[in-house]
N, C-alpha and C positions, 0 to 999 in steps of 0.2 A: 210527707214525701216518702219516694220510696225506698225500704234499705238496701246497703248494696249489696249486689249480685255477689250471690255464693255459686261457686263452678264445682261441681263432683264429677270425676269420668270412669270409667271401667273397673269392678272388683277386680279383674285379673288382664292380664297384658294378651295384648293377640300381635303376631304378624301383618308385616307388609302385606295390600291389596284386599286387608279386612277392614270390614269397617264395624265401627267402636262408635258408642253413644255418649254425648257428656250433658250433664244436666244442670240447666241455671236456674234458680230460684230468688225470688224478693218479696219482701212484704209490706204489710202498714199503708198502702198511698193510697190517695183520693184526691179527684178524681178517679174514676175506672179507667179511663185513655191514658196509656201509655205505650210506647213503641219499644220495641226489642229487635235486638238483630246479635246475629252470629258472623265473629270472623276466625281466618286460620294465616296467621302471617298477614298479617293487612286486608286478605281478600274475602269478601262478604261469602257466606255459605247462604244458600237455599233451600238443604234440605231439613228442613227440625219442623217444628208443632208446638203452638204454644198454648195456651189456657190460662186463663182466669176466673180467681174464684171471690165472691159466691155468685154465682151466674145474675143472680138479682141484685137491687138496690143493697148497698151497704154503707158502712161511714170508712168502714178499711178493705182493701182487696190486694189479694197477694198474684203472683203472674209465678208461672211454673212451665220451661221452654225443653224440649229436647231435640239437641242437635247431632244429626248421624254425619260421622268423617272417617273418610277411606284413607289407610295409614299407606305410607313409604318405607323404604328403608332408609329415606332421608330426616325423618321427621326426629329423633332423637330431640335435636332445639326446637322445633315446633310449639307453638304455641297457638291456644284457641280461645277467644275472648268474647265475652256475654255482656253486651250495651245496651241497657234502658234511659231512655228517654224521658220524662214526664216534667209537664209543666210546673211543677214546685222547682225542680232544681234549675233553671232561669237558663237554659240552652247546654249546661253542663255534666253529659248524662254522666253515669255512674257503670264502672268495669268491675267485671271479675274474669278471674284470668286462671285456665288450667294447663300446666304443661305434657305435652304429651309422652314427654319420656318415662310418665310413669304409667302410660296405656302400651307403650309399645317393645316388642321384643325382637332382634334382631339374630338369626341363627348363625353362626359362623360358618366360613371356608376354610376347608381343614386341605394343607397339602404334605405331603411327606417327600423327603428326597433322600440320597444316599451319598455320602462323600468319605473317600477312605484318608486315611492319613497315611502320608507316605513314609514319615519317619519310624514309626508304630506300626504294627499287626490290629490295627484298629478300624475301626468305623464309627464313621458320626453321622447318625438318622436322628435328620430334623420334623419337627412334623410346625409348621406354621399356620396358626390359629388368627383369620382374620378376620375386620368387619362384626364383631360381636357387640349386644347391648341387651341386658347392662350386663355387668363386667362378670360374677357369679360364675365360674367355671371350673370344673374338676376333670381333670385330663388322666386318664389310665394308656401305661403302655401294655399291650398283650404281645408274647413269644408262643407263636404256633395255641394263641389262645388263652394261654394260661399268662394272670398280672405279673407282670416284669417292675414293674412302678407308678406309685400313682401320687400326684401331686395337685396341691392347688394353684389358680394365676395368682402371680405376682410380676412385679414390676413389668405394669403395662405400658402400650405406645397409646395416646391416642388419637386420634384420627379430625380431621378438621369437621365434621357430618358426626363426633360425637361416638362413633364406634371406637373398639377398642382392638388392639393387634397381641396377639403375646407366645413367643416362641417357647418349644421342649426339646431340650437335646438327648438322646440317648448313646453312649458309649460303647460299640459291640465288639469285642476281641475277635476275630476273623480268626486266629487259631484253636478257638473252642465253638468255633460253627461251622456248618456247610451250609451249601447252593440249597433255597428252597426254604430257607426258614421266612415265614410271613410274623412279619410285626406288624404291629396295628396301632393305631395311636383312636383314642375314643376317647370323645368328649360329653360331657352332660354338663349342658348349659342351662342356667336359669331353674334349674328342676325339672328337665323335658327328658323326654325318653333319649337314649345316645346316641350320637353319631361316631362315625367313625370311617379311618381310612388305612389303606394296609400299603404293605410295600415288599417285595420279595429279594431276599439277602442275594447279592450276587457277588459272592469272593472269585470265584475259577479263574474268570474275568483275569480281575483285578492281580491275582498271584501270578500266572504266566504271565501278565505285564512287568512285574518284577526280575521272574525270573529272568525274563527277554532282556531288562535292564542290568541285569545282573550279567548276564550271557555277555550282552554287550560292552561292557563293561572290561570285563578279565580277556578278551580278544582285542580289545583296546592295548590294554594294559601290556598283553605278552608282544603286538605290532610292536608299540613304543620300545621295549626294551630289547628285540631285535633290531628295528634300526640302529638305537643306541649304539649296541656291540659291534654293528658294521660299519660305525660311524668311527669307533674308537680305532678298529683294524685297518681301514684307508688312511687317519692319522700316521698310523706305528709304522707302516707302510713307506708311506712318505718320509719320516721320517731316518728310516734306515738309508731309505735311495740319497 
């Protein structure tokens, strides 16, 4: 009868809307009839080729199948399973089973944003790394180009589809920068060339919003203590009368 299915897929990982070949192999059975078939998640594939050898009479013949599948970005859980058939094993064929998360690579969404502190002369630029697989990622921060910091991911989110999420914060002192500095947050995932995204410092903004607060504030403050004193004088007033 025949041994069971051994599944190999892809030396190296490709993206979503590629398609990736995985290969089923058995040996040893006889008869030569036997049937093979390709699934991915339960559902039979059509596209693969199969062969058995030795084309002529034998006492043993081995089957050798290759199945082509076009990746997702959902496939992370994915799984594709290689079923033969033959009549030694009494209606119970025999699986091998390859997962796809180790054919496939998932590029991440890089987004940057800008939030000041208000207590502080500070800024916090986020840059949030989403949707990535596998997890392998080296994030550098660039100021006007040149490395500001570079760190690896840790403590990751991950995602119900198997990708992964993982945030970087950067700290920027707003009183030792101006309007126009570009930071850049760049990723190099899995070993791929980098990506990356920028975002442009805006303090001016943010400072005359203070000041305005600040302004507004001490005209506050001098109303209040004029009505006060006028409040205290209609007292004294009354008083006397």
């Amino acid at each position: 009868k025949p041994s069971a299915p051994v599944v190999s897929g892809p030396a190296v990982r490709a993206t979503a809307e590629h398609t990736v070949s995985f290969t089923c192999e058995s040996h040893g059975f006889s008869p030569k009839d036997l049937t093979l078939k390709w699934f991915k998640n339960g559902n039979e594939l059509s596209d693969f080729q199969t062969s058995v050898d030795p084309a002529g009479k034998s006492v043993s013949y081995s089957i050798r199948s290759t199945a082509r599948v076009v990746l997702t970005r959902r496939d992370v859980h994915s799984q594709v399973i290689c079923e033969v058939a033959h009549v030694t094993l009494q209606g119970d064929p025999l699986r091998g089973t390859a997962n796809l998360s180790e054919a496939i690579r998932v590029p991440p969404f890089l987004e940057v944003t800008q939030q000041f502190m208000r207590a502080e002369n500070h800024a916090n630029i986020t840059c949030q790394v989403s949707n990535f697989y596998p997890q392998r990622l080296l994030l550098t921060w660039l100021e006007n180009g040149n490395v500001s910091r570079t760190e690896r991911a840790s403590t990751l989110t991950e995602n119900k589809d198997g990708t992964y999420n993982w945030m970087s914060w950067l700290l920027v002192n707003t009183c030792a920068h101006r309007d126009g500095v570009v930071l850049t947050c760049q990723v190099e995932h899995d070993g791929q060339p980098a990506v990356s995204k920028s975002h442009t410092l805006e303090i001016s903004a943010h400072q005359k919003e203070q000041d305005s607060d600040v302004t507004h504030g001490v005209v506050t403050s001098h109303f209040l203590i004029l009505s006060f004193s006028l409040m205290l004088k209609v007292v004294f007033m009354l008083v006397i009368k």
